[in-house]
Structure formats: structure tokens, C-alpha cells
N, C-alpha and C positions, 0 to 999 in steps of 0.2 A: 515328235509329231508336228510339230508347229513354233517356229518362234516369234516373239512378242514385238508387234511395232510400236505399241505404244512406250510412253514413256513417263516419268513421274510429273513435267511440267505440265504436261497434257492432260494425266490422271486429275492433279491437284485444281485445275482452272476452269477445266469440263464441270459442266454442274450434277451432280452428285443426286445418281437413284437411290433412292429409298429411306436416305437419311436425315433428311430433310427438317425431321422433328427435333433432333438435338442442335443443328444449326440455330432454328427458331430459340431453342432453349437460352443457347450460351449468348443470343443475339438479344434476347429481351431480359437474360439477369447482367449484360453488363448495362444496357439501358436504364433498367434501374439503378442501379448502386448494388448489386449486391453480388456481383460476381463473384462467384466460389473458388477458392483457390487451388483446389484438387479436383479432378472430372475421372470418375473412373469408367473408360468405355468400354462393356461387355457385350458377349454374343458367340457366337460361333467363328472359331478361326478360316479366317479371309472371306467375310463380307465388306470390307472395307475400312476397319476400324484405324488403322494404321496413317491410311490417307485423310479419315477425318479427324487424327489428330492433327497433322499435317495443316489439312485447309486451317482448322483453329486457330492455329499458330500462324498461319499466314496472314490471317484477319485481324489478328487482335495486335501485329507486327506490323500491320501497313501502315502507309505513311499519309495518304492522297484520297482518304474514305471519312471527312470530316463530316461532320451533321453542323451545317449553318446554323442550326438553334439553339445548341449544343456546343460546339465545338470540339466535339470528341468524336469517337468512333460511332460511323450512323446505322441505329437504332436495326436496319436489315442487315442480314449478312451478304457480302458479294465480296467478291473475288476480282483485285483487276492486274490484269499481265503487265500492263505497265507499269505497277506500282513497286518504286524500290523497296521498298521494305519487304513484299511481301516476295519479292523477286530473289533479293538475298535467303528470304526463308528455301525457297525453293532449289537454290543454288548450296544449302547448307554453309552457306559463310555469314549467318546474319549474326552480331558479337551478342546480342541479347537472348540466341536459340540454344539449347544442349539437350541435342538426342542422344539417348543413350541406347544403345542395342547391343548383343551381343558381336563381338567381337570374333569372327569369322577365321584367323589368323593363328594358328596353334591354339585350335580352342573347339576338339570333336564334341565335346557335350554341348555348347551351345549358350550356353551359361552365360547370363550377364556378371560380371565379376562383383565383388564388395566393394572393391576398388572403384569403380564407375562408377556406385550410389553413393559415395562417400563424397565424391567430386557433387553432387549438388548442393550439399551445402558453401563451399564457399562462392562457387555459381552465383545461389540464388542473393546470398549476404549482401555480393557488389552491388551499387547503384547500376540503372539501366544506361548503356549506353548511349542509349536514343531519348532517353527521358521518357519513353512508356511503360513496358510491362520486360521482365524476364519468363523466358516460357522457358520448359523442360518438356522431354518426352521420356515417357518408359515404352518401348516395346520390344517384349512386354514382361508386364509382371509375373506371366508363366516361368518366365528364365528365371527369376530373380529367388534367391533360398530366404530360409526364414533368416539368417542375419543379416542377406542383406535387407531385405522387408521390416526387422527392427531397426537398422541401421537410419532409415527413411523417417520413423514415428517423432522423430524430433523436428523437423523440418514440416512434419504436416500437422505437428500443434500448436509449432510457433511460426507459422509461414510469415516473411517477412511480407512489406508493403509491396504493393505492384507486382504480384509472383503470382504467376498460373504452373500448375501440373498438371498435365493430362497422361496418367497409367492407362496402358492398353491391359486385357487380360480377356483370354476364351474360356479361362478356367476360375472364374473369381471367385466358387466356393471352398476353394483350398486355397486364398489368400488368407492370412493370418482376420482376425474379428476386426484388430484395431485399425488397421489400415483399411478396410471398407468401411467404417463407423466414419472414417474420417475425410471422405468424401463425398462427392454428389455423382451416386451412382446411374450414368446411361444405360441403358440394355437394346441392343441394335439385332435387329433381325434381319435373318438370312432372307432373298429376294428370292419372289412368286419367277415359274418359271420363265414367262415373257421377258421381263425384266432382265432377270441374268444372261440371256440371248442377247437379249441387245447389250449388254457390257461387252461380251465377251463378241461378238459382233464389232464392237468399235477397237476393241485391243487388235482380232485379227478381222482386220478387213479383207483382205483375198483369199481367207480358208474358206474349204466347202460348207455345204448346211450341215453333211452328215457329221465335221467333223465338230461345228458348232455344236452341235444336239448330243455327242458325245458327251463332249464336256459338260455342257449343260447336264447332262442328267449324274455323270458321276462327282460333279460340286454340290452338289446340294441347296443352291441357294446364295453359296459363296463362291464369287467370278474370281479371289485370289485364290482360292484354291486348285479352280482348273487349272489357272494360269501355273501354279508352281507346279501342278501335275503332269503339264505337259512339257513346259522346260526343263522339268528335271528327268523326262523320260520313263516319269513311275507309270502314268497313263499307259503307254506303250508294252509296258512290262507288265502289269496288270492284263492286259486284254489276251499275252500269250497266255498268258498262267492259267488263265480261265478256261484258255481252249484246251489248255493240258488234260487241266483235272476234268472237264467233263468227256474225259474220253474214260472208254472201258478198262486200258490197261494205262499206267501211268508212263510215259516217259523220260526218267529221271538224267540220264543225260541232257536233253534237251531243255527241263527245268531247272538244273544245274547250272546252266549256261545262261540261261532268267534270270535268276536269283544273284546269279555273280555282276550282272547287270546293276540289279534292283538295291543290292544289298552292298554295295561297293563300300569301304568301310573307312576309307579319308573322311576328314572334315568337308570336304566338299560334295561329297555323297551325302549329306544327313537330309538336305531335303527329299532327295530320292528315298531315305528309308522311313523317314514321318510321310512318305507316299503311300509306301509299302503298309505300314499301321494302319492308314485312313481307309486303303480301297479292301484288308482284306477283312477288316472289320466290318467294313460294309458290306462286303460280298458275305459273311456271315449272318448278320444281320437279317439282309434279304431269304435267306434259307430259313433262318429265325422264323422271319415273321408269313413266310409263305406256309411251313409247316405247322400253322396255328391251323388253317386247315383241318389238317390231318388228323385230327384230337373232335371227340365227341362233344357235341354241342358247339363247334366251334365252325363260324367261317372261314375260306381265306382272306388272308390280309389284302386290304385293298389297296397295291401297288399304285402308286402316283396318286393316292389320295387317302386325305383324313392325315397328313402328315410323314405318309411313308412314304418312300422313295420311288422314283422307277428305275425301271429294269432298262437295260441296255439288250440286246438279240444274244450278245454272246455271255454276256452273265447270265440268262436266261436258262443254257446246258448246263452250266458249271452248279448252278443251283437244282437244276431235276437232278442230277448227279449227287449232292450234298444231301438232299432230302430222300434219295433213294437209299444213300448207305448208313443216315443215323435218324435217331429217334428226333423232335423237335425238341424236348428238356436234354436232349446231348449237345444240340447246334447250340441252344444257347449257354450251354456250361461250358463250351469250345469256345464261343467267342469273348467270354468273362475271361476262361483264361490266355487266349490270345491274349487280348488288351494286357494283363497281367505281366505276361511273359516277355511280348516284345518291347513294354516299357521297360524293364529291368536290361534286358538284354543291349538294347541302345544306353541304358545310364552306365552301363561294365562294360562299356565296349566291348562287347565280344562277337567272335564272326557274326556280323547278322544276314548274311550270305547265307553259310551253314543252317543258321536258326532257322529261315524262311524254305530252306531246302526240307529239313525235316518236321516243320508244320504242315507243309501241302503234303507229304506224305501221308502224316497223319489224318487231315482231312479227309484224301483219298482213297483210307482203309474201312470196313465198313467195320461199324458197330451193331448192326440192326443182323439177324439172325438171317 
């Protein structure tokens, strides 16, 4: 659909919609003394949380940000492009950073290894090389299994001197108890929709409005999300699908040839197929909550407000289409096990090509008499 001009220097120095609050946070407990040594940043995946770990680590790693009354790091948070320290953060060569992320390279599930959490302990042990702080990143703790998440519990009960962590996580109610007890948990929310126009507005500056508005409305709130929707091409494959299914008779050649798209099953497909999870869960969803409707004593759902989503023109058929052939407690027992199935089907790598070919089938067949 669209690809990305911006870039991570740019993302990281730009000053930062909506997050504002944890910047203030982490900016007035190191002012006091009492900087916390773990920050776990939650919320919906790709509102930003990744890049605010990033800025963190850039601020509390600069070199050139002294407070004259103080001598230390001052009391506001800012960001400066000339600053080496904070320059090497951004560049990934600074000796005091270790990101950890999943490792992309013969690695289809995505999985941060045991292997890479085990490296911060003797990380964090050295002295800083700069004589500040040693930072780490996790992103994110999604990837991470329960050994490696035990693996970790020694490191965040005896955090050595001058040591920050900041765990990113979308999902932090299925991190293990001790590992959330054992930080200062953020909760970061998805942006109102002005806002995420204008992100997504500054990443593409010469796309159209329609295709801004696009995006905007199948993220949610979250501008990484558009952003990987529409690099990875799920955006695009999503919007045929939709036109598939709200047609009268299905065309499975031609969804087969979607799906083989959508559903490409390298390691380098996988954001394409967590594309595939996200839009047709939503496209679910929307059928969900439109067919609340339909049920006695019940209004429709009100589409772009109160928290629910809006609609796009061409999700719009696919969903009369979904509400015409099942009952509302069917859409939503389709979309539990959607969610169900296509997460198992990505952890067993198996065709998810195939898989997504024979859900929209399913979809497509009516239930309703």
C-alpha cells in the first residue's frame, strides 16, 4: 500500500503523542532518588511502547542533559540530536544498551530465546562504561516463555547499582505474578483518533487522505500497527477478502490466491500473518457488535464510539454479509474461536495459508436458517 519514510532517528527525537505521562514519571523518580529499576510498559500493541522505551534509554544515556544545581540528569525530559550518548543509543552501538528482541534469522515463531535473557545478567553485573546507568530492553515480554520470565526473577530482585529495565508487554496479564510484582507498571493508551492521523500523517507524508483514514481507522489507536499493516501488505489483503466475502457466491480461487499472499509461511511472513489475526478478528468483532442490534431489547452498537471501532465502506458489506448468514452468539463464538485457532496454528507452524482459506469459507457459509 504504502511505504514508510520515516525512520527510528526521527521516530525517537520527534516529541512523542500521547505519552507524555510516563516521560514526566520516569523524569521526576530519577529527580528524586528513587528511580525504579524495572518499568514494565503496557497497552495495546503498537501504540508506541517500543519507541518509549527507546527515548528512556536515550535520556537516562545522554551525556550533555546536566541540571546546573544538580549535576546530574535535569529534572525534565528532552531529547537532543546532538547528544552522543544518546546518539550511540539510537545508532544501537552505545556499550552501556542491550536490546533484546526476537531474533528474526531461523526463528519462524518469533520467540525471544532463554539464551538472550540469560545474557543480561552478566550485562547488567559489569560496571557502566560511561560511568552512568546500564539500560536493557525487552521487547517484548510477549515473546518471552515462562523460563525465560523465571530465568529473569533473579536479576529483578537483586538488581545491581545503576541498572534500568524496561519490559515492553501488550499482553502483561499472562506474564507470570512475580515478574509484574516486581516492577513499576506503565499502562499506555491507544491515541484518540486526531492524533493517530497526525502520526501516521508525519511517517507518510505524500500518501492520500483516503489512504491516511484507512489506516487510521483499521489501527485502532495504534500508528505501529497501521504502519506494520501496511508494510507487510496484510492491509491490502485484508481489504480483498472483504470484498470476497460480501459477495453472494464465494470466489475461492481468487481467495486462495489472498490467502497465499496473506498467509506466506517463512519467517519473514509472520508479520503479515499477526496481520491476518488482527484484521479478521476485528472484522469479527465489528459483525459482533453490529448484531447486538438484532437481539431484543438491544440497540446497535455505536460504531466509532463509546470505544468501538469504526467501520471502513468495504468492511461495511462484508459485515451485512456476516450478519445476514449467522446468528450474533454464533459471530461471537466464531471470533473466540478464530482467536483460538489461528494462535495455535501460527505456534505449529502449519499452512496458515490453508487455515485462513478455510475460515473465510466457513464464515462465508450460513448458519442462520
Amino acid at each position: 500500500m504504502m511505504s514508510g519514510q520515516g525512520d527510528l532517528a526521527s521516530a525517537l527525537f520527534a516529541p512523542m503523542i500521547g505519552h507524555d505521562a510516563f516521560e514526566s514519571q520516569l523524569a521526576g523518580a530519577k529527580h528524586a532518588g528513587r528511580l525504579h529499576h524495572a518499568w514494565l510498559l503496557t497497552g495495546p500493541k503498537g501504540i508506541g511502547k517500543s519507541v518509549m522505551a527507546r527515548r528512556a534509554a536515550a535520556w537516562l544515556l545522554s551525556e550533555n542533559t546536566s541540571d546546573p544545581l544538580f549535576g546530574e540528569i535535569a529534572p525534565e525530559f528532552t531529547l537532543d540530536y546532538e547528544d552522543p550518548g544518546a546518539n550511540q543509543v539510537i545508532k544501537g552501538a552505545h556499550p552501556d544498551l542491550l536490546l533484546i528482541q526476537p531474533d528474526e534469522e531461523d526463528n519462524k515463531s518469533g520467540q525471544i530465546k532463554i539464551s538472550q535473557i540469560r545474557s543480561l545478567l552478566p550485562f547488567m553485573m559489569h560496571k557502566p562504561g560511561r560511568g552512568g546507568y546500564r539500560v536493557a530492553i525487552i521487547d517484548s515480554m510477549d515473546e518471552v516463555n515462562r523460563n525465560g520470565a523465571n530465568a529473569m526473577l533473579k536479576l529483578l530482585e537483586e538488581p545491581p547499582e545503576n541498572t534500568v529495565i524496561f519490559l515492553v508487554s501488550s499482553r502483561p496479564g499472562q506474564l507470570p505474578p512475580t515478574i509484574r510484582s516486581r516492577c513499576r507498571v506503565v499502562r499506555m493508551n491507544g491515541l484518540e483518533t486526531d492524533p493517530c492521523r497526525t502520526v501516521l500523517r508525519g511517517y507518510w507524508p505524500d500518501a492520500d487522505d483516503s489512504q491516511i483514514d484507512l489506516l487510521t481507522a483499521l489501527s485502532e489507536g495504534a500508528p505501529g500497527r497501521a504502519i506494520m499493516l501496511a508494510d507487510s501488505g496484510a492491509a491490502d489483503c485484508y481489504q480483498a477478502a472483504c470484498s470476497l466475502l460480501a459477495e453472494d457466491r464465494l470466489d475461492v480461487n481468487a481467495l486462495a490466491t489472498i490467502c497465499g499472499k496473506w498467509g506466506q509461511g517463512t519467517a519473514a511472513g509472520r508479520l503479515s500473518r499477526l496481520g491476518a489475526i488482527m484484521l479478521v478478528e476485528r472484522l469479527l468483532r465489528l459483525a459482533a457488535l453490529q448484531s447486538v442490534g438484532d437481539m431484543p431489547n438491544h440497540d446497535p452498537a455505536p460504531i466509532g464510539q463509546s470505544g468501538a471501532p469504526s467501520m471502513c465502506r468495504f468492511e461495511e458489506k462484508a459485515v451485512t454479509r456476516l450478519r445476514r448468514c449467522h446468528a450474533p452468539d454464533h459471530l461471537a463464538l466464531m471470533q473466540a474461536q478464530f482467536t483460538s485457532e489461528a494462535r495455535k496454528a501460527e505456534a505449529l507452524y502449519t499452512d496458515f495459508a490453508h487455515f485462513l482459506l478455510r475460515q473465510f469459507a466457513k464464515f462465508h457459509e450460513k448458519t442462520l436458517p
